[in-house]
C-alpha positions as CSV (number, residue, x, y, z in Angstrom):
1,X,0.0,0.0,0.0
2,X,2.7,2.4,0.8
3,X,6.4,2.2,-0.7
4,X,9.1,2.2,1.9
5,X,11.2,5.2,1.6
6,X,14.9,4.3,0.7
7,X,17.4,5.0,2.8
8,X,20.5,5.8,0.8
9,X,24.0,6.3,1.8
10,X,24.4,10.1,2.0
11,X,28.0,9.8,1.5
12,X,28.2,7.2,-1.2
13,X,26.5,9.4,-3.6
14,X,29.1,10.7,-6.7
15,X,28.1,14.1,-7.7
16,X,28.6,15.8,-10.7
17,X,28.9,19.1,-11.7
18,X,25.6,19.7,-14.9
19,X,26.6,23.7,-15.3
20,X,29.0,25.5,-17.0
21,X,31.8,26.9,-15.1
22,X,34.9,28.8,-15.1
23,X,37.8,29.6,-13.5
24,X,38.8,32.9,-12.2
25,X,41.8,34.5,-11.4
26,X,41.8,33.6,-8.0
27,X,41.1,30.8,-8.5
28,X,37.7,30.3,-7.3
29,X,34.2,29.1,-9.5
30,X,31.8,31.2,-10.8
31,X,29.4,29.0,-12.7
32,X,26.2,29.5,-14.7
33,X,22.7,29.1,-14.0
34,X,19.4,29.8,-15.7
35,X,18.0,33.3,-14.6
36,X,14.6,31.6,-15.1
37,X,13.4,27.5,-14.5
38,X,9.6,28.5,-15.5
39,X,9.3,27.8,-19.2
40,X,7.3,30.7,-19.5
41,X,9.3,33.2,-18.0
42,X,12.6,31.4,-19.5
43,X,11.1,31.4,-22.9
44,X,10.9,35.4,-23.0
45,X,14.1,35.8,-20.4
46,X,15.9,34.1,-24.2
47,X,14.3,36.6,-26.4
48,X,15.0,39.9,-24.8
49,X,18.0,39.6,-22.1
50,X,21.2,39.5,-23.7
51,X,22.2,36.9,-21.4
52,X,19.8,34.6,-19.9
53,X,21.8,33.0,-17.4
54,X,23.8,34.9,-14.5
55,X,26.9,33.9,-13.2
56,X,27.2,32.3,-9.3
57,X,30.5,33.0,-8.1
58,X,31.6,30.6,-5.4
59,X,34.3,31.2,-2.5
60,X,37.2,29.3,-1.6
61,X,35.0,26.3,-0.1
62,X,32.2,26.1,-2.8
63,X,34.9,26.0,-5.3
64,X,36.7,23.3,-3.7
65,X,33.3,21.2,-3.4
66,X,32.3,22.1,-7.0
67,X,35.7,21.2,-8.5
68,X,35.2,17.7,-6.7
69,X,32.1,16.9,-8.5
70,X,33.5,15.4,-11.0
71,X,31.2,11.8,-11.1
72,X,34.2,10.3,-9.7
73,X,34.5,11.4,-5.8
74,X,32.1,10.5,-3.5
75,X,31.0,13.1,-1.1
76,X,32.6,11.2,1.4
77,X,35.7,11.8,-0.5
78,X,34.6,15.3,-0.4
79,X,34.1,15.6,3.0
80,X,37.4,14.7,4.0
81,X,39.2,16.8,1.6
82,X,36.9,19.5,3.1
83,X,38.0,18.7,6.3
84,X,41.6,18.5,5.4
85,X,41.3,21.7,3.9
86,X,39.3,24.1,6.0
87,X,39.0,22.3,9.7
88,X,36.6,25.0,11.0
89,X,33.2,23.2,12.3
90,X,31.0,20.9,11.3
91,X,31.8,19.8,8.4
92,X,29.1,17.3,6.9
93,X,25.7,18.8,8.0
94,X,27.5,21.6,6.0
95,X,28.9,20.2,2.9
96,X,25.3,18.3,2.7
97,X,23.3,21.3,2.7
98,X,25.3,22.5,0.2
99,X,25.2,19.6,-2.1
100,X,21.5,19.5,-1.4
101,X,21.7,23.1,-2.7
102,X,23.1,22.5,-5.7
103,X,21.0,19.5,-6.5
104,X,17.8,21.2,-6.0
105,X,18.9,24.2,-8.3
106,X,19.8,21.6,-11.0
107,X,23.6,22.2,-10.8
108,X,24.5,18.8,-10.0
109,X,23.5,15.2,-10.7
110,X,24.5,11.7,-8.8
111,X,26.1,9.0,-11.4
112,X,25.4,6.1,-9.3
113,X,22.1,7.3,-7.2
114,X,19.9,4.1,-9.3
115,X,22.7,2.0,-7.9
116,X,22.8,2.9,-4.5
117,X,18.7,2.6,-4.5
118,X,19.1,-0.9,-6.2
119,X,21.2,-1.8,-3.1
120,X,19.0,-0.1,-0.3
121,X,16.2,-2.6,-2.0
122,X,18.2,-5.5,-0.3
């Protein structure tokens, strides 16, 4: 009657990065994102704005993060590289609001999230 809720491996997940980014000087992100996700408003947003995205410039730890979302680390390997790097708090409730961040605004996707449900199944 009603499906179980999986439980999934927060840490297991491999994000990766489905925006285009760049570099700056200093070395930190700035990536870009849709001014508009409603169709309508996107629709005119591409007819009369010169540039329909904006740019979202990241500091020294979102750029870390977003460089590491690659499809290949995890975001435990994230986490600890975070750690490594920046040793100021708590570190996952942190880096997971982030990445939840960035997943709901579309930035990133998880390569093995079908995977890691298949296995919850078990």
């Amino acid at each position: 009657m009603f499906k179980k809720k999986k439980k999934i491996d927060f840490a297991k997940l491999k994000p990766l990065r489905q925006r285009e980014f760049e570099i700056l000087e200093n070395g930190n992100v700035s990536v870009s994102q849709p001014r508009f996700f409603n169709s309508f408003f996107k629709k005119y947003a591409d007819k009369f704005l010169k540039n329909p995205d904006v740019k979202v410039k990241l500091d020294e730890k979102g750029s870390l993060v977003w460089n590491m979302c690659d499809g290949k680390n995890t975001i435990g390997d994230i986490a600890i590289e975070f750690e490594k790097k920046f040793n100021d708090g708590p570190v996952y409730e942190r880096l997971q609001e982030f990445i939840l961040y960035l997943e709901k605004c579309e930035m990133i996707s998880y390569v093995n999230l079908e995977e890691l449900e298949k296995e919850s199944e078990k």
